[in-house]
N, C-alpha and C positions, 0 to 999 in steps of 0.2 A: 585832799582835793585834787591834786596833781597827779597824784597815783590813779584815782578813778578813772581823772578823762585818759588818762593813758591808755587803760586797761581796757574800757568802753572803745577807743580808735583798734586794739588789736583785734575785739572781736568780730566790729566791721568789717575788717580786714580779711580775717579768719574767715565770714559768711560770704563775701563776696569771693575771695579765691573758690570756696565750695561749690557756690552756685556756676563759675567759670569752666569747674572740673566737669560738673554734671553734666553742663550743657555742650562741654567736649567731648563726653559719654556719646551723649544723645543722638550728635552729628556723626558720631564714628558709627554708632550702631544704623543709620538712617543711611549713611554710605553702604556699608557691607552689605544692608538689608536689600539695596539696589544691585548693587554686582550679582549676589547672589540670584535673583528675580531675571537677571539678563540672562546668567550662564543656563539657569534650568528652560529658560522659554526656546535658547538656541540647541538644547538637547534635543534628541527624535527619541518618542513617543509613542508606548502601545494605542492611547485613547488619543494623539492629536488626529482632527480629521485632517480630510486633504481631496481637492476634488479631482475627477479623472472624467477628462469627454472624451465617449466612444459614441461615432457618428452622429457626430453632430449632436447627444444629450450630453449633459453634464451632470452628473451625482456627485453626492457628498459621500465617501465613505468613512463613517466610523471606523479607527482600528486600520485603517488605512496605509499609516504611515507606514517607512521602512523603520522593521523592527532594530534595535543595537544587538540582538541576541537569537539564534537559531531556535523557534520553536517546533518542533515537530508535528504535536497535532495541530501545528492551524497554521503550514506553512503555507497553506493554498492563500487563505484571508491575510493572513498577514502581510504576502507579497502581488496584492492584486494593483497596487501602484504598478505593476511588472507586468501581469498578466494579464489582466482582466481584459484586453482585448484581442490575446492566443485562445485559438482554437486548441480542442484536444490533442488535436494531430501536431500542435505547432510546441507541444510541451512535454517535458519528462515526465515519467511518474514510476514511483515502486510498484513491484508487483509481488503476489506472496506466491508459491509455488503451493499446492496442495494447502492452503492456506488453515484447516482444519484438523490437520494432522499434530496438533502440538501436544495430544494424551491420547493414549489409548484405551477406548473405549470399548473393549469386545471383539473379536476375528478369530484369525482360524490357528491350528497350532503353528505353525511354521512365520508366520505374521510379525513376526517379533519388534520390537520396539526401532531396537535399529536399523532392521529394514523398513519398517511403514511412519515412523516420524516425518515427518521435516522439517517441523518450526518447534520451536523450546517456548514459544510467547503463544498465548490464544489470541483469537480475533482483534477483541478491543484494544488489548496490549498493542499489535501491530500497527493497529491505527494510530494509537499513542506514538508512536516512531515512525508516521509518516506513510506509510503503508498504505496506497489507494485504490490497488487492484487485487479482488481474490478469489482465487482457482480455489471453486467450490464441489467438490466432487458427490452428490448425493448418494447414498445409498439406505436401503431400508433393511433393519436390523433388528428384531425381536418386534417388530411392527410398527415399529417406529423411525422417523428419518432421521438418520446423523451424515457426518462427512464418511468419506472412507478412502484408503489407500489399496487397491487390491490390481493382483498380477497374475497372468494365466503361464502355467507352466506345464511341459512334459512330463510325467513321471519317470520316465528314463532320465533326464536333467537332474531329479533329485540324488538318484542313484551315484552321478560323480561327484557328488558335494565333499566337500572334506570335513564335515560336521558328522560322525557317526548316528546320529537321529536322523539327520534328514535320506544316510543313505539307507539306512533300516527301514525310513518309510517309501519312500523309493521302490527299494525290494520288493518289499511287500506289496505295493499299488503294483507294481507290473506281474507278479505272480497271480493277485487276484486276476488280472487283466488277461494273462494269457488263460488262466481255469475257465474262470466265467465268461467272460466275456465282458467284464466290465469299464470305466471309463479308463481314458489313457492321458487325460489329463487332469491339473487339478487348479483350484484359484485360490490363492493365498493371500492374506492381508488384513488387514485390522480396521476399526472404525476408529474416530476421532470424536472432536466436538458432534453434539447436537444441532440439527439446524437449528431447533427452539434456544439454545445457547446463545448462538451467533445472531441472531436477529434479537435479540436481548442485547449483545453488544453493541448491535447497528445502532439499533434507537439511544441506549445510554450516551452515544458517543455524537449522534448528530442532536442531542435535546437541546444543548446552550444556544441561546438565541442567538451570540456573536459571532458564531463559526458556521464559516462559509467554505465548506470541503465535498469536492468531488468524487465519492466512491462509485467502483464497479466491483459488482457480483457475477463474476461469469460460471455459470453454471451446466456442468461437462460429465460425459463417466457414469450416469448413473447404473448401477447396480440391487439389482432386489438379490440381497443374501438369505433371503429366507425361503427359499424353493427348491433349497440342497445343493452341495456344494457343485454339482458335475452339471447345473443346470441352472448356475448364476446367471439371469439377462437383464437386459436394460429394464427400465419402467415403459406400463403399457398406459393408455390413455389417463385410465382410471390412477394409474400412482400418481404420474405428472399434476393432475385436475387437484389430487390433494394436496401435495406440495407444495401447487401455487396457490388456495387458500391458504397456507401457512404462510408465504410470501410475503404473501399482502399485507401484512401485521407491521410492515417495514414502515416507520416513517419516510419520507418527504422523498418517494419514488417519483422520478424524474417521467413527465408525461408531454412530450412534444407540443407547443402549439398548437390549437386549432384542429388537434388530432391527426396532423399530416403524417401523407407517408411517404416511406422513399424520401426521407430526410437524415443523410448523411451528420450521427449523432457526432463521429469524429470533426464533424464543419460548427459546431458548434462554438462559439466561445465562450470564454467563465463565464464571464457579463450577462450574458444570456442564460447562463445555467443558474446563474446567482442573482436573479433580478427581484425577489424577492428577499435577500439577504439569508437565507439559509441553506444546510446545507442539503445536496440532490444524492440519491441514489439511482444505479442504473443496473438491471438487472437483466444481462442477457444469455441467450440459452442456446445446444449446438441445435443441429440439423432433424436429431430423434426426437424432439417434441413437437408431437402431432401439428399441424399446419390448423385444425378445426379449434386446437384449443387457443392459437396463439391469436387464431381468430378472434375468439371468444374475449380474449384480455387485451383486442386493442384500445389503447387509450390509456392501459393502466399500469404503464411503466414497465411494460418486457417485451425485451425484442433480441432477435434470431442477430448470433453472434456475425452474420455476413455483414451489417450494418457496419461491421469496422473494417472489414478489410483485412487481416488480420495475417499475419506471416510469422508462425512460431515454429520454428523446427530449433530442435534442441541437439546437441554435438552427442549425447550417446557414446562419451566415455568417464573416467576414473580420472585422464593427466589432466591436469591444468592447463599447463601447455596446449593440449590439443585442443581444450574446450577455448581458450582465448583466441586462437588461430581461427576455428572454425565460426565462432560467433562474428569477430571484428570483420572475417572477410564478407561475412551473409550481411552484417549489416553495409558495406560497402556496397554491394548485389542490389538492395531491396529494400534498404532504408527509405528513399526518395519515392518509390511506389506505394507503401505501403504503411498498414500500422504494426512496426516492427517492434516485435518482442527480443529482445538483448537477450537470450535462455541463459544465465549465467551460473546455470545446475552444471552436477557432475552426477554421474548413473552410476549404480553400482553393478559391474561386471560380474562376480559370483557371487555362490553364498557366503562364501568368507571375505567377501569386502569390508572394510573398514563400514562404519553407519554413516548414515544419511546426513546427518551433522555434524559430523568428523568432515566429512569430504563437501560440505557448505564451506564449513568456515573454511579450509583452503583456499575456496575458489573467493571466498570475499574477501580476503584477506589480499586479496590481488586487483580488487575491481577498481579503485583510484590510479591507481598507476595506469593502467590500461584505456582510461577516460581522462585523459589528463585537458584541464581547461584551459590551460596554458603551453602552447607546444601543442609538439604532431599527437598523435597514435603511433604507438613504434611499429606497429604491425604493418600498420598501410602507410604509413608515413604521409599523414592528412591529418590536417585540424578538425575538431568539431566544430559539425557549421548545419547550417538550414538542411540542408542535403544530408549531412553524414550527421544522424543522431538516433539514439535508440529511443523510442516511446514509450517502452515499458522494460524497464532492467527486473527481471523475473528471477526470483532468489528462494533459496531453501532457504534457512534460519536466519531471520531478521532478528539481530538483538538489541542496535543500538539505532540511533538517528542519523549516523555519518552518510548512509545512502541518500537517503532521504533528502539532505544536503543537498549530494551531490547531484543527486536529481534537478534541484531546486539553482543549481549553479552552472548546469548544460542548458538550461530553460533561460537562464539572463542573458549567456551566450549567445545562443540563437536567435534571443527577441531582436537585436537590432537587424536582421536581415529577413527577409519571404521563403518563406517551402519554397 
């Protein structure tokens, strides 16, 4: 009997400690389950929104927030907490140099890869690394449009090559030349991408409904190679007229308000470019497309490259050196006046220069140092500021996202002061 009740009080005992333990399970997990809830609410987030008033509206932007992490393709959306109320002119952007030229597609013999390359990435890749402006070179090739790299040369120039082909073909064009009477010079170079390629990669790239990115197509150079080599010329009405129905195939072409004109595209802000949350295309063209046809396509997202103002002269050498000298000082010059292109190419001097991409990456391999966001410029010994900043840093072989950055990190700079 005594033994029972004994045994009946441990179990008690036994249930109630258990049910003590569980229920200091419970509180603990009820604890931790809070902390944990506070720390992730105070983390920043791709999807928290976050609102931004530019004059006088207020929107909510999805996707808004400041990202914890560098994305490339969508550093525009990503950082319009920052932006969104800079103008074009008031912000950095990558620019791809012959933007088309990342295969070779067909050209002439001499054309060779390492001289007409000068991207290792195609279009969309680029864009995927932040990439937002791109030097589009037309030319029409077996009848059809692609990009193209091509250079007019003397045939006496070929003769002092140090390549024994190029001076055998040399010879030979000037001996034809002096016999017959034939031509005395000649065009060499190679095609690239498709345009149909490239506007496959436009749309792929602007389709997500989240992404809100700014591209331009400036579209330059063109070339009809199919009329024989000594009588390579621009495109006449009728090529442009086709090419811009192929154009057109471009998703979400950026179309002015109300059809105005004489509306400074570079006065524009994201906000405005981005008011329907997608992203714009801006497709502009030089001086040789016809004035009748530009006519024709107003309202429909192309417009004559003067709209930007645009200040590109590139240094036209091989050193380093001399290309960082000559750019930092032009943008000291002309930065404040204009929409200034940073050219931050290197030219290849002969035929036996090193390639197009050999002597890129030298020159990028230098570009942070030279843009430093902290500290002078060693050159001019001046910080970047509203005044001194390049608006389009213009590169041969874009491989990774560090420009892009860097672009995106001369642009926060600036925001706290006015052009």
């Amino acid at each position: 009997m005594l033994l029972n009740i004994c045994t009946l009080r441990v179990e008690k005992i036994q249930t109630g400690c258990n049910l003590m333990v569980r229920r200091i399970q419970n509180f603990g997990l009820l604890v931790i389950g809070a902390l944990l809830l506070v720390v992730v609410m105070a983390l920043p987030s791709f999807s928290h929104e976050m609102e931004i008033t530019i004059n006088d509206v207020t929107v909510t932007r999805g996707d808004a927030a400041v990202p914890n992490r560098f994305d490339a393709a969508n550093w525009m959306h990503d950082n319009l907490i920052f932006l969104a109320d800079k103008s074009l002119k008031e912000i950095a952007i990558i620019g791809s140099h012959d933007s088309g030229m990342s295969s070779r597609n067909g050209g002439t013999e001499f054309g060779t890869e390492c001289r007409t390359l000068t991207q290792s990435k195609n279009v969309y890749e680029q864009l995927l690394l932040g990439a937002r402006y791109f030097d589009i070179r037309p030319v029409i090739s077996g009848g059809k449009y692609k990009t193209g790299h091509y250079s007019r040369f003397k045939l006496k120039d070929l003769e002092n090559s140090e390549s024994t082909l190029e001076r055998i073909g040399g010879f030979l064009g000037r001996v034809i030349t002096d016999v017959v009477g034939g031509p005395t010079e000649t065009s060499q170079g190679a095609n690239g991408q498709s345009i149909q390629d490239i506007i496959a990669n436009l749309n792929e790239f602007t389709a997500p409904d989240n992404r809100s990115e700014l591209l331009i197509l400036h579209l330059s150079h063109s070339l009809n190679t199919d009329v024989g080599n000594s009588s390579y010329r621009q495109f006449d009405l009728g090529e442009w007229k086709d090419l811009f129905k192929e154009l057109e195939k471009i998703n979400y072409l950026y179309v002015v308000p109300n059809n105005s004109t004489g509306v400074a595209l570079t006065d524009i802000t994201l906000f405005d470019f981005f008011n329907d949350h997608r992203s714009k295309v801006i497709i502009l063209v030089d001086d040789t497309v016809p004035s009748a046809l530009m006519d024709e396509y107003q309202g429909k997202g192309f417009y004559y490259d003067t709209s930007f103002k645009i200040y590109n002269e590139y240094a036209g050498t091989e050193s380093v050196d001399v290309m960082v000298n000559d750019q930092l000082k032009k943008m000291e010059e002309k930065a404040a006046d204009t929409y200034f292109f940073l050219s931050w190419t290197l030219t290849q001097q002969s035929f036996d220069s090193d390639c197009v991409v050999t002597l890129a990456d030298r020159a990028n391999a230098k570009l942070k140092e030279n843009l430093p966001i902290e500290g002078k410029i060693q050159v001019l010994d001046k910080e970047i500021s509203s005044q001194l900043f390049p608006n389009i840093i213009y590169m041969d072989n874009i491989v990774d996202h560090h420009p892009a950055e860097l672009a995106l990190d001369i642009s926060k700079k600036i925001s706290t002061t006015n052009r």
